[in-house]
N, C-alpha and C positions, 0 to 999 in steps of 0.2 A: 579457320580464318578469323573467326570473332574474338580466340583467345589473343590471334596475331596482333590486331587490330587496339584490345585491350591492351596488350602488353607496348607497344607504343604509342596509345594515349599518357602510360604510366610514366613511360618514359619522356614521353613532353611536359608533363607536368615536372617531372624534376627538373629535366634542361631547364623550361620556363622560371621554375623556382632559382634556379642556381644562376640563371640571367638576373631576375632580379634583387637576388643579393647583394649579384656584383656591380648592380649599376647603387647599391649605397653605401657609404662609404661606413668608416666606426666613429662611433664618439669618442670624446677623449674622454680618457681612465679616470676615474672618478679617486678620494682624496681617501677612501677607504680601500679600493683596490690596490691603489698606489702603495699603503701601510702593508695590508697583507702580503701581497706580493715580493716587498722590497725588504721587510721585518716582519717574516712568520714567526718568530721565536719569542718577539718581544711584546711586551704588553703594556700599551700605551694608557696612561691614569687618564683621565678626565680632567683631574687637578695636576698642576705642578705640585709637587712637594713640599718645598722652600718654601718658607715666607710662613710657613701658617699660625705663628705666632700672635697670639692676641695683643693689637696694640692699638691705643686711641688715637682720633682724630688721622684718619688715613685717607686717600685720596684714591680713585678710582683710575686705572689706566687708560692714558686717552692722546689722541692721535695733538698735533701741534703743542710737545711738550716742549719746545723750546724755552716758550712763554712764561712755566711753572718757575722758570729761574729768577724771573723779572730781575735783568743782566741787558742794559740799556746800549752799555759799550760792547760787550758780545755781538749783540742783534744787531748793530751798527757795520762791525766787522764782518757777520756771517753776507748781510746785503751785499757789501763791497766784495766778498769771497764768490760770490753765485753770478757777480758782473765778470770780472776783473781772472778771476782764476783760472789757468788754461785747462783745467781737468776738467773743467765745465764746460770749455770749448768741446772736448773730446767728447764728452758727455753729448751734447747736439748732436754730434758729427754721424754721433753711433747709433742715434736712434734713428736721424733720415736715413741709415745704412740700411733700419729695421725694415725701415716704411717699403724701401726701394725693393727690396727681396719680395713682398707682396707685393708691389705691384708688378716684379719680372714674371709671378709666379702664376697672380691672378692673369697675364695676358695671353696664356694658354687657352686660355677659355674662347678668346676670340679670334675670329678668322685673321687669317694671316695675308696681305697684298703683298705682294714682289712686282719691279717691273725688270724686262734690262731690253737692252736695245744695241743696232751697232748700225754703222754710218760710214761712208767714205768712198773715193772716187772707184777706178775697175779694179783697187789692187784693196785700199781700203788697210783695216785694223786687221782684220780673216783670210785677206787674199783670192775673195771670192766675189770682191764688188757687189756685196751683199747689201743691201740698207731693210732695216728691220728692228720692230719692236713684239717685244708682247708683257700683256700684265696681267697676271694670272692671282688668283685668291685658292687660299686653301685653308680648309677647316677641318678641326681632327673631332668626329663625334663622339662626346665623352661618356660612349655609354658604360662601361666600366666604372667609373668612377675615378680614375689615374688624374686626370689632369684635376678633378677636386680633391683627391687626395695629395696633391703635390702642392696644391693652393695651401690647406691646411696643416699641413706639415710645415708650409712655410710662415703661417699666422702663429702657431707656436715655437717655433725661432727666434721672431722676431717679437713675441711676446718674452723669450730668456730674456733676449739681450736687453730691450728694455729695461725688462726686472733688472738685469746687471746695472743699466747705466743708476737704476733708483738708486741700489747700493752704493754704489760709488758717492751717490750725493748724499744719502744718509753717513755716509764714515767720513766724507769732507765735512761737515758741517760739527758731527762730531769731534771729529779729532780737530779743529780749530775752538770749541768748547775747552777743551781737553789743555788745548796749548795756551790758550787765555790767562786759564785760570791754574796754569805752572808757571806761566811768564810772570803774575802776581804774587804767587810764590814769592817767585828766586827776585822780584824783587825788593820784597819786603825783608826777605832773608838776607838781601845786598845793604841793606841800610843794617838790619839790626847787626847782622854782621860787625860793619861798620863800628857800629857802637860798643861792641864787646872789643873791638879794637882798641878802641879808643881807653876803654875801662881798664882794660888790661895792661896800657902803657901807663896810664896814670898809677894803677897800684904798685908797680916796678918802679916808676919814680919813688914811691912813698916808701918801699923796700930798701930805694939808693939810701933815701935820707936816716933808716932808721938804720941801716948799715954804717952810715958813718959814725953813729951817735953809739952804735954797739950796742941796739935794741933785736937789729937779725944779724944775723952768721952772713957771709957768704953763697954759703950753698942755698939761703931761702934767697938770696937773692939772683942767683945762676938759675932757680925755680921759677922767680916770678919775671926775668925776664924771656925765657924758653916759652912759658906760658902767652908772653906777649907777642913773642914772633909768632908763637901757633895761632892765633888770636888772627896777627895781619893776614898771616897766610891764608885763612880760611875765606876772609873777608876779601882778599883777591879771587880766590877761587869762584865766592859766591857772584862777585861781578861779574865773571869772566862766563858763567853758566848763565847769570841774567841775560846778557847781551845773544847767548846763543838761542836762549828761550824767547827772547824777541826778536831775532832775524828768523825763525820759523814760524812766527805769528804771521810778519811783515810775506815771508814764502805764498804762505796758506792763503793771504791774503789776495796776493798778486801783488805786491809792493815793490821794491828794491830794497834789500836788506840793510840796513843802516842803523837797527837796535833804538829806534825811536819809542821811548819809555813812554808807556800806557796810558789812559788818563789817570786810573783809581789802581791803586792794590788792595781794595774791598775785595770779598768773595760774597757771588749771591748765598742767599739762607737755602740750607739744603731743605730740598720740601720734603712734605709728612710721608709716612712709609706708605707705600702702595697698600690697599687691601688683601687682606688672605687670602688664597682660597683661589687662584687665579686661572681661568680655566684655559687648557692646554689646547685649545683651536686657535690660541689667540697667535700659535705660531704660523697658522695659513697666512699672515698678514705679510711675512720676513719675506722680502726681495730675493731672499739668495734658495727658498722653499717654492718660490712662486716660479723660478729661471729652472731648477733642478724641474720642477712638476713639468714645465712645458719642454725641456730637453726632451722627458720620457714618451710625451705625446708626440715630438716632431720624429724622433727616431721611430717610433711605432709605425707613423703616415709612412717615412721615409721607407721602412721596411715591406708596408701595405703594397706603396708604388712598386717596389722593384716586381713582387710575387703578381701583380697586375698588366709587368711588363711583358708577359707571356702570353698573354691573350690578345687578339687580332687589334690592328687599329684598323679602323674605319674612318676615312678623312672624307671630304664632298670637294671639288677642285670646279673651278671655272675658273676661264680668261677669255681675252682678247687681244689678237695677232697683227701684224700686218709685216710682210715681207717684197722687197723687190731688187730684183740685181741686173748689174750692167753686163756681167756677161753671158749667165745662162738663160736660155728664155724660156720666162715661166709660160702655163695655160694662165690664156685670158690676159699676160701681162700680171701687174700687182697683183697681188692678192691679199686678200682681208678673211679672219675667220673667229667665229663667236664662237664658243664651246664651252661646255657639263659635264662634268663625269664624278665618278664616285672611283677612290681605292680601297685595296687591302690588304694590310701587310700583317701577314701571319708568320713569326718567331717558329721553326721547326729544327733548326740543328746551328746550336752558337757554341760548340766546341767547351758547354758546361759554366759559361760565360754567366747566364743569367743565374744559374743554380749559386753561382761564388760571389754573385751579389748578394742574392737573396741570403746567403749563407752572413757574408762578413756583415750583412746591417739586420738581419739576428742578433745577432751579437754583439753588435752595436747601441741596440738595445737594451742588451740584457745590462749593459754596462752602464747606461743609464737608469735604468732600475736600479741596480745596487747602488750611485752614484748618491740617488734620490734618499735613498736606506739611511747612508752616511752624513749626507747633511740633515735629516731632521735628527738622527742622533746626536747632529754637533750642534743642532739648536736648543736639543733638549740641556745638554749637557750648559751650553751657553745660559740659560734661563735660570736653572737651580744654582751654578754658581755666582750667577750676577744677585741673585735676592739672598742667597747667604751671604755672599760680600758686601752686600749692602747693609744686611741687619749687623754683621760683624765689626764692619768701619764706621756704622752709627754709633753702637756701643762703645768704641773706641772711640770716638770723637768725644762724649759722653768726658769720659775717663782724663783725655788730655784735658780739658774744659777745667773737668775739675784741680788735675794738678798743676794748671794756669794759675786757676783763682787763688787756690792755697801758696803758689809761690809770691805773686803777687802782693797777697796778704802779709808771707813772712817780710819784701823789702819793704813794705808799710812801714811793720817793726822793728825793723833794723836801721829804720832812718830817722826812726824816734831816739831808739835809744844813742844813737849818734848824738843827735841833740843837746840828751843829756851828759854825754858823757861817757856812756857805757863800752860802747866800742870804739870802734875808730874805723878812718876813711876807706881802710882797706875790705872791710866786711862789710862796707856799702857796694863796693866796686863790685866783690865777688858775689852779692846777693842781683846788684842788676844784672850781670851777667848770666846769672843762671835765670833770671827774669825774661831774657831777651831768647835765652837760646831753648825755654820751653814754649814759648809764642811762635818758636821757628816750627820745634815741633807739634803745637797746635794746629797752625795753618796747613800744614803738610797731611795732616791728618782731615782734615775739614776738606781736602784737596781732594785727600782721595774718595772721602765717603760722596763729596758730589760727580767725582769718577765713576766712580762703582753706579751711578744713580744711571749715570750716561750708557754705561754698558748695560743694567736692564733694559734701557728703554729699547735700546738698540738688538737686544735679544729678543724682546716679544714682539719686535718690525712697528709697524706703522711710523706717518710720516714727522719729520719735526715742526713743520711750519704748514 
């Protein structure tokens, strides 16, 4: 009898253990579980890559880089964008959606009241000349842990979707950056345009006159006016892209599209190159890493719940009645009644029901794992190529810069020697023109290397303002 007696001590001690496991819930999976589990094969550096170029005067990565642009009419527009733009509306709409899911989910926790009632003469609502109310409360005791695991499951949900709505307003803010300073561009490339138009017709005038004098052939002058239509044409086209690069400004905005030209077609000074060496956590910070993280833990909860839906509920119930009717006669006439009790519904035969939950948000799971895999591999990927393109279109910025100043320098010289004599009007024309159309491709360049600047910041997350 004593081994008896030891052998279910032992065995209470498990049950007792295995009750109190299940009355606690899990944590969520931590940022190193997440790696292993999601990318066993891959090996994640400490450092990014990219960038690690030794270069002076560099600036440290930091959250509200809007401001690095000091971009007066940007920051003017992004304010008017964050009021006025309906994505921002949606943006609200989606996080009260976030809030409301925790609170459906937190109200599980607390007892539940119902009343209902029914009323009316011998024939009534029932047919039983009934009149009667009762209002009953019922409370599910969460000793399992389900209904706080349904809470939490729901606080990482509603933690994605957030995360989502962030994103969204980091790539609004960016892509209105983005379009700023292309609508600057196109239309700065509208006027110079413009003026190579202009150049172009005049030296075809100057072809007519030397045509008639027997200085050019015909065919330099079927050259140089072909050369002038291509010239207008360009100069149409550049307009015709301006106006569409500021009805998407005017969009981003919340405007009515009507191509209402900018104040400046400056471009701010692209800031100093980020520091080397840039350490690779700095991707916890990314909206779309932070939404992927808490998908893994809400499906995890979600999957906790269903395998918890197996074991008994336990609820506590109390109400209060009152019943009377016209045509049966009750004991005592009316009656009225207090009452307690406790239920239990224990899960024994759901025709494999729970097993095919538990089964599809397994895997539900698992899919979010690997989902989580794929977005830091596209963040990584995102981050190395954002500080290559940036060190690349710096360099290249460099390059046009310089073959700006040298063209510039050569119509210096060509408007000298005009002066003198040396040449003539036409090798003025065609020196501004190549003047105007390498400041096109300057800017264009300048455009992109503070592009390029947008998609780092945008790769390594944190916020712009």
């Amino acid at each position: 009898m004593q081994l008896i007696k030891v052998n279910y001590f032992r065995i209470g001690n498990v049950v007792l253990i295995s009750l109190l496991g299940a009355c606690s819930i899990n944590a969520p999976k931590t940022k190193q579980e997440l790696s292993q589990q999601s990318l066993p094969a891959v090996e994640i550096p400490q450092q990014f890559q990219g960038g690690k170029k030794a270069v002076p005067e560099t600036v440290p990565i930091d959250d509200a880089w809007l401001k690095q642009f000091n971009d007066a009419e940007l920051n003017q527009l992004i304010d008017e964008a964050l009021k006025n733009n309906p994505d921002i509306k949606v943006i609200a709409a989606r996080r009260s959606q976030s809030e409301s899911l925790i609170d459906a989910a937190t109200g599980a926790q607390y007892p539940s009241v119902n009343a209902i009632g029914n009323t009316g003469g011998k024939v009534g609502s029932s047919g039983t000349g009934t009149t009667g109310y009762y209002i009953g409360a019922n409370w599910e005791l969460d000793l399992w842990g389900r209904v706080r695991t349904s809470i939490a499951g729901a606080q990482q949900n509603a933690k994605a979707i957030q995360a989502d709505q962030n994103a969204a307003r980091l790539s609004l803010i960016a892509g209105i950056a983005k379009a700023v300073w292309f609508a600057r561009g196109l239309q700065e490339q509208a006027r110079l345009a413009n003026l190579n138009a202009h150049a172009a017709k005049k030296q075809a005038d100057l072809v007519a006159i030397r045509e008639r004098v027997g200085a050019s052939s015909l065919a330099d002058l079927s050259a140089a006016r072909i050369g002038a239509s291509q010239a207008k044409e360009f100069a149409l086209s550049s307009e015709q892209s301006r106006d569409q690069a500021l009805r998407a400004v005017e969009i981003l905005v919340g405007r009515y599209p009507k191509a209402q030209p900018l104040k400046t077609s400056a471009l701010p000074k692209l800031p100093n190159p980020v520091a080397p060496g840039l350490p690779a956590d700095l991707l916890e910070r990314r909206p779309d890493i932070v939404a992927a993280e808490a998908r893994v833990n809400s499906a995890f909860y979600l999957a906790d719940e269903k395998r918890l839906a197996r074991l008994p509920k336990i609820s506590l119930t109390g109400g209060f009645g009152y019943i009377n009717s016209q045509i049966f006669t009750l004991v005592n006439g009316p009656t009225t009644n207090l009452g307690a009790g406790a239920n239990l519904m224990m899960p024994i035969f759901q025709g494999g029901a729970i097993e095919a939950q538990i089964a599809y948000q397994n895997a539900e799971a698992k899919a979010a794992l690997a989902n989580y895999g794929k977005v830091v591999l596209a963040a990584f990927n995102d981050v190395e190529n954002a500080l290559t393109g940036e060190a690349t279109w710096r360099e290249r910025s460099n390059e046009l810069q310089l073959q700006l100043d040298e063209q510039k320098q050569f119509l210096a010289r060509t408007e000298k020697e005009f002066e003198i004599g040396r040449v003539d009007q036409r090798s003025v024309q065609q020196q501004m023109m190549k003047t105007n159309s390498t400041e096109i491709s300057w800017r264009q360049g300048k455009i992109d290397a503070l592009v390029q600047r947008v998609n780092l910041y945008l790769a390594l997350g944190g916020s712009a303002d």
